[in-house]
TISEZA-27561 format. One record per residue (C-alpha): residue in one letter; x, y, z. Coordinates in steps of 0.001 Angstrom, whole numbers, plus 500000, padded with zeros to 6 digits. Layout:
# residues N
AXYZ
...
//
This chain:
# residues 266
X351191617701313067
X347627618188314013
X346563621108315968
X344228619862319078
X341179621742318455
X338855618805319593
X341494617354321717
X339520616106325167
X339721612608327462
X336376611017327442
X337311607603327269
X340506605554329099
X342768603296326378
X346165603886328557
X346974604758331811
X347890608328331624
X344041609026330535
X341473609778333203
X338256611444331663
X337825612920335368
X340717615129335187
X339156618108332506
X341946619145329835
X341816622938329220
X341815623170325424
X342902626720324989
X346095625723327401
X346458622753325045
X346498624759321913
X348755627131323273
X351241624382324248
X350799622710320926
X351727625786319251
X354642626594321215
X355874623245319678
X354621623808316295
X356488627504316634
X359423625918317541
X360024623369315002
X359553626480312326
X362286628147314470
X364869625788314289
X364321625803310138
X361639622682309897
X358880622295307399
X355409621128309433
X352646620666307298
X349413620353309043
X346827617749309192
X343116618638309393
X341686617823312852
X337701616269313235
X335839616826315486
X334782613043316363
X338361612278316436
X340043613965319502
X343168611753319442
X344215613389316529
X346980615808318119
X349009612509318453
X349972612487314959
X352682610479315238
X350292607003315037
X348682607783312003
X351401605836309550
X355252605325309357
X357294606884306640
X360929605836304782
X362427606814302247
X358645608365301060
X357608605013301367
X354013605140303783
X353316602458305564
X349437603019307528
X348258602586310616
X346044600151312423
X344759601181315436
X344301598274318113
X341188600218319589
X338133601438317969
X338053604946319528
X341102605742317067
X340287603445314212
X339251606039311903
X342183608265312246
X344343605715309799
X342235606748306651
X342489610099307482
X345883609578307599
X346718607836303819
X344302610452302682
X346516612876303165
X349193611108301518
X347532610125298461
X346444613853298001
X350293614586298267
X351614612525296132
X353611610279298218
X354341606837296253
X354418603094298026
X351761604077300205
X350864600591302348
X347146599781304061
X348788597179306143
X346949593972306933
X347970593692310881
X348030596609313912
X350591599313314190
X350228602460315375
X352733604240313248
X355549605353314993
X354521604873318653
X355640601666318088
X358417602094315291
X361333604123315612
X364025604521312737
X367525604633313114
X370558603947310294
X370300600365310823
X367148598992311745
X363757599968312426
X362842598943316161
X359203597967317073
X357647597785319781
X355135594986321109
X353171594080323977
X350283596713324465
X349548597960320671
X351308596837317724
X350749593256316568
X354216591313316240
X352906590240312867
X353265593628311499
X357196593321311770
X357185590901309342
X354998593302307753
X357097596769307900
X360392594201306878
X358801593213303835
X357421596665302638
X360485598657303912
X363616596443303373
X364791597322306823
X365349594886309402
X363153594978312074
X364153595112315989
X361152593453317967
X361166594814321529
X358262593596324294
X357165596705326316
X356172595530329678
X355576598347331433
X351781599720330684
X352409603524331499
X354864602853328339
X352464601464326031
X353916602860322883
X357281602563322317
X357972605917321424
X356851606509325612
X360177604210326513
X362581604924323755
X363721607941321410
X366418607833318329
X368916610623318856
X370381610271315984
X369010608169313140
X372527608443311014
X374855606943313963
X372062604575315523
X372315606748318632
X369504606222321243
X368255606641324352
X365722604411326627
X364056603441329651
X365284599670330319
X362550599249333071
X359976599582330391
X361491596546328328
X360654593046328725
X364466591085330509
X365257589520326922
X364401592950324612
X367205594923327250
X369311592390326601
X369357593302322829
X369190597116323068
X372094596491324913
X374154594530322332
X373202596708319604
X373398599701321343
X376162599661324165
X376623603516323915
X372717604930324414
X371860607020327134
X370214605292329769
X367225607061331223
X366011606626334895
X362754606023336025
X362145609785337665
X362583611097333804
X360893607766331800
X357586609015334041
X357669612684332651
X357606610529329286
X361223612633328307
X361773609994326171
X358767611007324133
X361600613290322579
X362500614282318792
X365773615087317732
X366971616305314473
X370440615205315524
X371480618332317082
X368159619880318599
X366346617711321085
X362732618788321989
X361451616778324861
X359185617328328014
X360748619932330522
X360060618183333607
X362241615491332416
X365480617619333853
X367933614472334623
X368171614139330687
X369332617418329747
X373185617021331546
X373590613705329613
X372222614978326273
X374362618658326503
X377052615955327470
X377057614065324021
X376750617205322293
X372814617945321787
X370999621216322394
X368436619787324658
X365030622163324533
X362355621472327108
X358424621899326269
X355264622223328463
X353120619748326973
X351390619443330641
X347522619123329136
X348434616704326238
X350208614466328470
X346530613994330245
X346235612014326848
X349391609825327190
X351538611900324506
X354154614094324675
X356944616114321858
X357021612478319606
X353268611951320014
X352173615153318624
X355047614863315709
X355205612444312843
X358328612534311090
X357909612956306717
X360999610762306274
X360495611854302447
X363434612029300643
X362917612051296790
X359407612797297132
X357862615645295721
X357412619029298681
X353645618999299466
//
């Protein structure tokens, strides 16, 4: 995570930003570290990234790279406002001695537009992410990769339309309206059980959710999810992320997931 200290809208690169609508940053913090707070409560490691000051995007943590297995794979950023943030990110890395750590040659923006689950690793397309760099997180991760065309632009990220539940049973849950006719088709072969989000909760971005595959932090406002999830047998937990959303992101945006196992503990 990143804590928002220079967090602010000044520019537009999705719809959910409007540089006329001020963010209050102490709100922001306070929100963010609700979050943080909570994740240490419910027995998680977060290690912290160092925020910059010309970099405000930084809270959304969760584009900065994708990790597997320890494996990195960096970010790309389609526009030049977040560009930097991907060395800051493999920085990091390298000073913690994570191993097969990838600069990769095409745009990705980490995991707003990959999600992992036990079988695949579904990317998202359309606004973002290149569809070369499938080919390009199949080849350094040994995973095969799930293209899916967002169509919707208030879900530019796929981590906006779609949220693993539970990346040891390949249980999800998504927003179909956000998915191009042929990529619903597929979620719905390979996943016939998800939960199926409507478009009242998809537009509190609930499905910018994490889940540790009993705990499910996600927006509060996003109250038609939490029957379902309490249904399947998931603790939902809601969080006021109200000022960060004025930035597009959410729970998922602010989180990037160390998917580190055999590496060495920074």
């Amino acid at each position: 995570m990143c804590p928002p200290e220079h967090f602010k809208v000044t520019y537009s690169i999705n719809p959910w930003m409007d540089p006329a609508k001020p963010v209050d940053l102490p709100l922001a913090f306070a929100q963010w570290e609700d979050l943080y707070e909570r994740y240490r409560s419910l027995g998680h490691a977060v290690e912290l990234l160092d925020p910059r000051p010309d970099l405000p995007d930084m809270v959304y943590a969760a584009n900065g790279a994708t990790v597997v297995d320890g494996r990195v794979l960096g970010a790309r950023f389609a526009h030049a406002e977040r560009a930097p943030e991907a060395a800051v990110h493999l920085d990091w890395f390298r000073a913690h001695g994570f191993p097969g750590i990838h600069e990769p040659a095409h745009v990705n923006e980490g995991e707003g537009d990959f999600a992992v689950t036990a079988s695949y690793l579904l990317a998202g397309r359309g606004f973002r992410s290149s569809p070369l760099s499938h080919d390009e997180a199949q080849e350094f991760f040994g995973r095969p990769v799930i293209g899916l065309e967002l169509v919707d632009p208030r879900y530019y990220h796929l981590d906006t339309a779609l949220s693993v539940l539970d990346d040891q049973a390949d249980e999800i849950m998504y927003y179909p309206g956000a998915f191009s006719p042929g990529s619903r088709a597929v979620l719905a072969r390979l996943f016939p059980d998800a939960l199926i989000a409507e478009e009242a909760d998809a537009a509190a971005l609930g499905l910018n959710a994490v889940s540790d595959g009993r705990h499910v932090l996600l927006p509060q406002a996003a109250t038609g999810l939490f029957a379902p999830l309490r249904q399947r047998g998931f603790e939902p937990i809601g969080m006021d992320l109200g000022e960060l959303l004025k930035g597009g992101g959410s729970v998922k945006c602010c989180t990037q997931e160390l998917r580190a196992a055999g590496c060495p503990s920074p």
